[in-house]
C-alpha positions as CSV (number, residue, x, y, z in Angstrom):
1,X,93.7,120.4,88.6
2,X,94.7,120.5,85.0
3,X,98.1,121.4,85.5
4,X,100.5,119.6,88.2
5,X,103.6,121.3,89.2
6,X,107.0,119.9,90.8
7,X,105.8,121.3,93.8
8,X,101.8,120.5,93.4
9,X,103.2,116.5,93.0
10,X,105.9,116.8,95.6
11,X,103.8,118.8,98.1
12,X,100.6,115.7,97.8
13,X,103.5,112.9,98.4
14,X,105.1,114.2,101.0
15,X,101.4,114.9,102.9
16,X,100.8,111.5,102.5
17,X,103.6,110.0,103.8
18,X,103.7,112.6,107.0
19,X,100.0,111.6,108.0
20,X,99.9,109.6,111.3
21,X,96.5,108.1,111.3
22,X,96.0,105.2,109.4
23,X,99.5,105.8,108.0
24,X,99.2,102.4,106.2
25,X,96.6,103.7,103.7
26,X,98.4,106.8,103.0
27,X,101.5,105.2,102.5
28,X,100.1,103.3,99.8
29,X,98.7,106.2,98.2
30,X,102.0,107.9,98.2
31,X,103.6,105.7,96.4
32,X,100.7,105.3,93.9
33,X,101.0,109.2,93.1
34,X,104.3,108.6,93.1
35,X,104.5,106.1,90.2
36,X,101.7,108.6,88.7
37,X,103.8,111.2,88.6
38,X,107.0,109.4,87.4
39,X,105.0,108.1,84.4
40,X,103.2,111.5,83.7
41,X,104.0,114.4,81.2
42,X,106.1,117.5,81.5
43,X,109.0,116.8,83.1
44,X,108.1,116.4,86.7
45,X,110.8,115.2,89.3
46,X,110.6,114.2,92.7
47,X,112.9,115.9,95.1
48,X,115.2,114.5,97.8
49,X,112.4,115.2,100.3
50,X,110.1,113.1,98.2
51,X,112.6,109.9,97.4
52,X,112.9,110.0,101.0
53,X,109.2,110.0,101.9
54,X,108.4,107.2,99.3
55,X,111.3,105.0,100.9
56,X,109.9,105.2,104.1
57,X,106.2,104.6,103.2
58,X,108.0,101.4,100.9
59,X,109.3,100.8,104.6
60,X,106.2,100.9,106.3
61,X,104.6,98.5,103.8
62,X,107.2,96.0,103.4
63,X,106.9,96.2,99.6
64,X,110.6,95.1,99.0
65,X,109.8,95.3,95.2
66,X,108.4,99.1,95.3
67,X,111.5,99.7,97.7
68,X,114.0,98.7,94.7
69,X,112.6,100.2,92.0
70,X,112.6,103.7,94.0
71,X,116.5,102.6,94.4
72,X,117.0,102.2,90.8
73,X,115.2,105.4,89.7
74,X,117.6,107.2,92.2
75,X,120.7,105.6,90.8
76,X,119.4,106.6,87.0
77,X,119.0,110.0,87.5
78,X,122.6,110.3,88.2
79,X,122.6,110.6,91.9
80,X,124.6,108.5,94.1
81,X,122.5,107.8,97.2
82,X,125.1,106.9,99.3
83,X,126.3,110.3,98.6
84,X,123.2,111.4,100.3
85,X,122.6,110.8,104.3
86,X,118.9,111.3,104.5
87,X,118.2,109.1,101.2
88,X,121.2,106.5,102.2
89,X,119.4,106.4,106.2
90,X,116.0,105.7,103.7
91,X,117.8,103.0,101.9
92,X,118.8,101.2,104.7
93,X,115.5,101.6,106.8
94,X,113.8,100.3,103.6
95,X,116.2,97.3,102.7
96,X,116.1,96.1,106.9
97,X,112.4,96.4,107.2
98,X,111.7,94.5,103.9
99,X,113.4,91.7,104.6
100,X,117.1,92.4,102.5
101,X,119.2,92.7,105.0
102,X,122.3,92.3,102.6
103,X,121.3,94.8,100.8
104,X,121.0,97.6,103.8
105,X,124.3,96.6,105.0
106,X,125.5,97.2,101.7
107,X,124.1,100.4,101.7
108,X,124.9,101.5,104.6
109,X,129.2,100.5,104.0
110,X,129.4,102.5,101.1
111,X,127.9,105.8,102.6
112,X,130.4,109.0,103.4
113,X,128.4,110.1,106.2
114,X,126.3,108.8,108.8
115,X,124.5,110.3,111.1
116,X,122.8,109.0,114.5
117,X,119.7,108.0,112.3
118,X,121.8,105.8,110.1
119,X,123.4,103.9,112.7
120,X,119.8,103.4,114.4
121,X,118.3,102.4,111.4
122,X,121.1,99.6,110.9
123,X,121.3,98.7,114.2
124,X,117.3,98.3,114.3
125,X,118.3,96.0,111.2
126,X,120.5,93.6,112.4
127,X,118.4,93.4,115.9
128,X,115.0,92.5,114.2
129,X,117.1,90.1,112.2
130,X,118.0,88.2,114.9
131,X,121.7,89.5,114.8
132,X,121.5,91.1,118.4
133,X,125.3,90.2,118.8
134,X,126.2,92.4,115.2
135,X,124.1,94.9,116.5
136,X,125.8,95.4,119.6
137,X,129.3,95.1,117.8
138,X,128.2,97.7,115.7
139,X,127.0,100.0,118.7
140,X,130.7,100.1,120.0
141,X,131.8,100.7,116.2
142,X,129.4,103.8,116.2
143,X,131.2,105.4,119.1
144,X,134.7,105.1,117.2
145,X,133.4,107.1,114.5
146,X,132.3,109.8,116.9
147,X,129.0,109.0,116.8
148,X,126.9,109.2,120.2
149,X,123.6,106.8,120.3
150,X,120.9,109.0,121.7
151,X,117.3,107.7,123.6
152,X,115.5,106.9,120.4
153,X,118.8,104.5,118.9
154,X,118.2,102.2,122.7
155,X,114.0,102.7,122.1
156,X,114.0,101.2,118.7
157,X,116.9,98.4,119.9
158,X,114.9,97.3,122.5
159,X,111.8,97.2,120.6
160,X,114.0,94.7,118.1
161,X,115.0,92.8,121.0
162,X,111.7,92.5,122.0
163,X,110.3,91.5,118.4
164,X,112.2,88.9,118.4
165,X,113.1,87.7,122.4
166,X,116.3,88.3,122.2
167,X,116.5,88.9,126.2
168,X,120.0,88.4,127.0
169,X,121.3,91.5,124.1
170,X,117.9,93.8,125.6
171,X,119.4,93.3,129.2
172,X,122.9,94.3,127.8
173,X,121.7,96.9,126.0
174,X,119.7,98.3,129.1
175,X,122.7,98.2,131.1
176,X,124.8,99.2,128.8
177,X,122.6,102.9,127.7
178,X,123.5,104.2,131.1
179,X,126.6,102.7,132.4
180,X,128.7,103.5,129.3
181,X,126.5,105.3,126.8
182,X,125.3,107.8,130.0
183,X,121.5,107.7,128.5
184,X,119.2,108.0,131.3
185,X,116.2,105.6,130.6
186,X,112.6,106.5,130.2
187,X,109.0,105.0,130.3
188,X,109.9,104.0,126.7
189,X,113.0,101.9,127.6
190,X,111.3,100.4,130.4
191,X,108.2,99.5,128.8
192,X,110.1,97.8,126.1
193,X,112.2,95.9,128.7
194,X,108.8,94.8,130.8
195,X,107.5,93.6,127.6
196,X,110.6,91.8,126.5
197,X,110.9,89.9,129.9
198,X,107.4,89.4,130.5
199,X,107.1,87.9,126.7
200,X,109.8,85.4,127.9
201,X,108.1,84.7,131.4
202,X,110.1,86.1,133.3
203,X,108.1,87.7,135.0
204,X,109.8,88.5,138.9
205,X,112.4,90.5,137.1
206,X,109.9,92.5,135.2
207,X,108.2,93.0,138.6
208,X,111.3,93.5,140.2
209,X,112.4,96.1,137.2
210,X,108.9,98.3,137.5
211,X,109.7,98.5,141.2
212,X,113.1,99.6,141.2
213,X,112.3,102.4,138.4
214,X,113.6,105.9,139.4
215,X,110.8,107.5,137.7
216,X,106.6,106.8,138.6
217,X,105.5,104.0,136.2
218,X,102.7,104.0,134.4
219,X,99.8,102.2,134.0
220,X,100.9,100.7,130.5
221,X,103.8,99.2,132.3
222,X,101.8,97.3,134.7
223,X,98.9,96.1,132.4
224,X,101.7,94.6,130.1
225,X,103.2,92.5,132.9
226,X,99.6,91.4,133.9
227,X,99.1,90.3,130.3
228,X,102.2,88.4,130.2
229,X,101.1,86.7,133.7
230,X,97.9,85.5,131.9
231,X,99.5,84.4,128.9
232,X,102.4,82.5,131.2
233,X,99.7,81.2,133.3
234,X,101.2,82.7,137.1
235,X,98.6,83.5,139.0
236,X,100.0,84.6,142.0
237,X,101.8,87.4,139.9
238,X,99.0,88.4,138.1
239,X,97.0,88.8,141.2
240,X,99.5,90.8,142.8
241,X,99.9,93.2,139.9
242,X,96.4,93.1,139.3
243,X,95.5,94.1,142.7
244,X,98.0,96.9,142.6
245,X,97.1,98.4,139.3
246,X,93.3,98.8,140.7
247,X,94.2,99.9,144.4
248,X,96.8,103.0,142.8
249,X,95.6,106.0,144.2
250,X,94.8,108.4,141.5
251,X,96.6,111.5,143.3
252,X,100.1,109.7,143.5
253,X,100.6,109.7,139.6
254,X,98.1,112.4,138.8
255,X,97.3,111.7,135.4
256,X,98.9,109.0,134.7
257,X,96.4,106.1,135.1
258,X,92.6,106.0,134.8
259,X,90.7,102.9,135.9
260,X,89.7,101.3,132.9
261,X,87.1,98.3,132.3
262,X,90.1,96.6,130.4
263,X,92.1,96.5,133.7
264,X,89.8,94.6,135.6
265,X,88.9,92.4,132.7
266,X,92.5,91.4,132.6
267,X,92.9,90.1,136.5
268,X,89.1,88.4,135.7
269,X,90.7,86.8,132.8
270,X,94.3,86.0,135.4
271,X,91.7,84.2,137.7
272,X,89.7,82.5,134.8
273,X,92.7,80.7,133.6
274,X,93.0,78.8,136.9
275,X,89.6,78.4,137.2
276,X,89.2,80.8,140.2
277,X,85.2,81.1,139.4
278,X,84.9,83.0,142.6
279,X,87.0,85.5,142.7
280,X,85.9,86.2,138.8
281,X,82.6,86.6,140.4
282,X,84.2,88.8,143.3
283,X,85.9,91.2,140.0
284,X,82.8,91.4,138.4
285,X,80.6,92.7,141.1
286,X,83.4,95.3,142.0
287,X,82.7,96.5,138.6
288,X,79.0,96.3,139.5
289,X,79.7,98.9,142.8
290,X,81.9,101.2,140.8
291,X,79.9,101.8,138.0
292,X,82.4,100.1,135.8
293,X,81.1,98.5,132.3
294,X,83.0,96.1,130.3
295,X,82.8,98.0,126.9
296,X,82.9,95.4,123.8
297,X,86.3,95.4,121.9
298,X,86.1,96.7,118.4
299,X,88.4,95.3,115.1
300,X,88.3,96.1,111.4
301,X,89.0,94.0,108.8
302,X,89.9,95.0,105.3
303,X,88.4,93.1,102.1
304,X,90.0,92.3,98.7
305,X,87.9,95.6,97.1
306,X,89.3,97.8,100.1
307,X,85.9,97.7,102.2
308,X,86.4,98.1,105.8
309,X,84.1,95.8,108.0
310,X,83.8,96.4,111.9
311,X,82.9,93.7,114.2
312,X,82.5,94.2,117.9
């Protein structure tokens, strides 16, 4: 195309940053169109939509540098971000996930508004910073500026507190969502709270936890508390959530778990750790009876000239 528009430029950008799969690599090409376009002829300007986008794929990258500059161009084209909600909520996002926490609580003070997204993005912040204690502060600060924390603010807490074990502030937090906040939890808040205490061994309250749910769990809930019981090394756990995981009948939670190869690798690999040879063997042969292969695992690994090599 020999002539870019605003909208040709904005339009690429913004698909970029919006693609799911392998969001990573489109990410990076964003912001190398973007820094195209910035240095390119004819006048072309990105749009708020597009400053936004670029922050967030700065975000997913953790390019601090890229993340600044984009915060500088803003400022010199005579806008005040803070003035701005959805490019102040970028800002902060940015600043938190690249490390600058001083700067995203900067940010985030000198805003006029905030909505639910800015407080979750700063909250997210201070929890994957270790500040779990701020962050909760600042959860009870939200509510005095009329602000209500919704299901995705307590998902992305808990994943911080699970990033970084903060157990005591995720069990708070859990409590906290429905007792005070009235959010009902879902198969995202409990997964994040099996993996949190199953992380940090303890692994009869994660039990405990899955079995007391009010809703069916699923399969994902119980194959991360048998990976924490083979990582902790408690057999007698992993056997018993092990065992259940395979016996589930499929009609009880319709389509929510299929018998996998992985899930009776994982109690073989439970029983291998204590050097249970037998009942490995016992595992195996099941798998033998039910048709069951153990399909190879597959990784990629990128190169210094951006090949991608698979290895099984």
């Amino acid at each position: 195309m020999v002539v870019r528009s605003n909208v040709t430029w904005n339009t690429m950008i913004t698909g970029y940053c919006t693609q799911r799969e392998r969001a990573k690599e489109y990410a990076r090409d964003a912001l190398a169109l973007f820094w195209d376009m910035l240095v390119g002829v004819g006048g072309v300007k990105p749009t708020d939509t597009t400053m936004v986008c670029v922050l967030s794929a700065a975000s997913q990258l953790g390019v601090l540098e890229s993340g600044a500059c984009i915060h500088g161009y803003i400022e010199k084209t005579v806008r005040v971000p803070e003035n701005d909600v959805f490019i102040g909520t970028g800002l902060v996002d940015m600043y938190s996930k690249c490390g600058c926490l001083a700067s995203a609580l900067s940010v985030f003070r000198r805003m006029n508004e905030r909505n639910v997204l800015t407080w979750t993005a700063m909250l997210t912040g201070l929890a994957i910073h270790g500040r779990g204690k701020e962050a909760l502060e600042l959860l009870d600060t939200m509510g005095a500026y009329g602000v209500k924390p919704n299901a995705v603010t307590f998902t992305s807490l808990l994943s911080a507190c699970c990033h970084v074990g903060l157990v005591e502030e995720g069990l708070d937090l859990f409590d906290k969502m429905r007792s005070k906040f009235g959010v009902i939890p879902v198969m995202q808040h409990y997964g994040c709270m099996v993996d949190l205490l199953g992380r940090a061994g303890y692994l009869k309250e994660a039990y405990e936890l899955i079995i007391g749910m009010r809703i069916e769990p699923d399969a994902i809930l119980w194959r991360s508390l048998l990976s924490s019981c083979k990582i902790h090394g408690d057999v007698a756990m992993g056997e018993k959530v092990g065992k259940l995981l395979l016996q589930l009948k499929l009609e009880k939670i319709a389509a929510n778990l299929t018998v996998r190869s992985e899930d009776y690798v994982a109690l073989s690999n439970v029983y291998a750790t204590a050097e249970r040879w037998e009942d490995v063997e016992l595992v195996r042969e099941e798998m033998k009876v039910k048709g069951i292969e153990n399909k190879p695992g597959r990784s990629s690994v990128q190169t210094m000239n951006n090949y991608l090599l698979d290895a099984l």
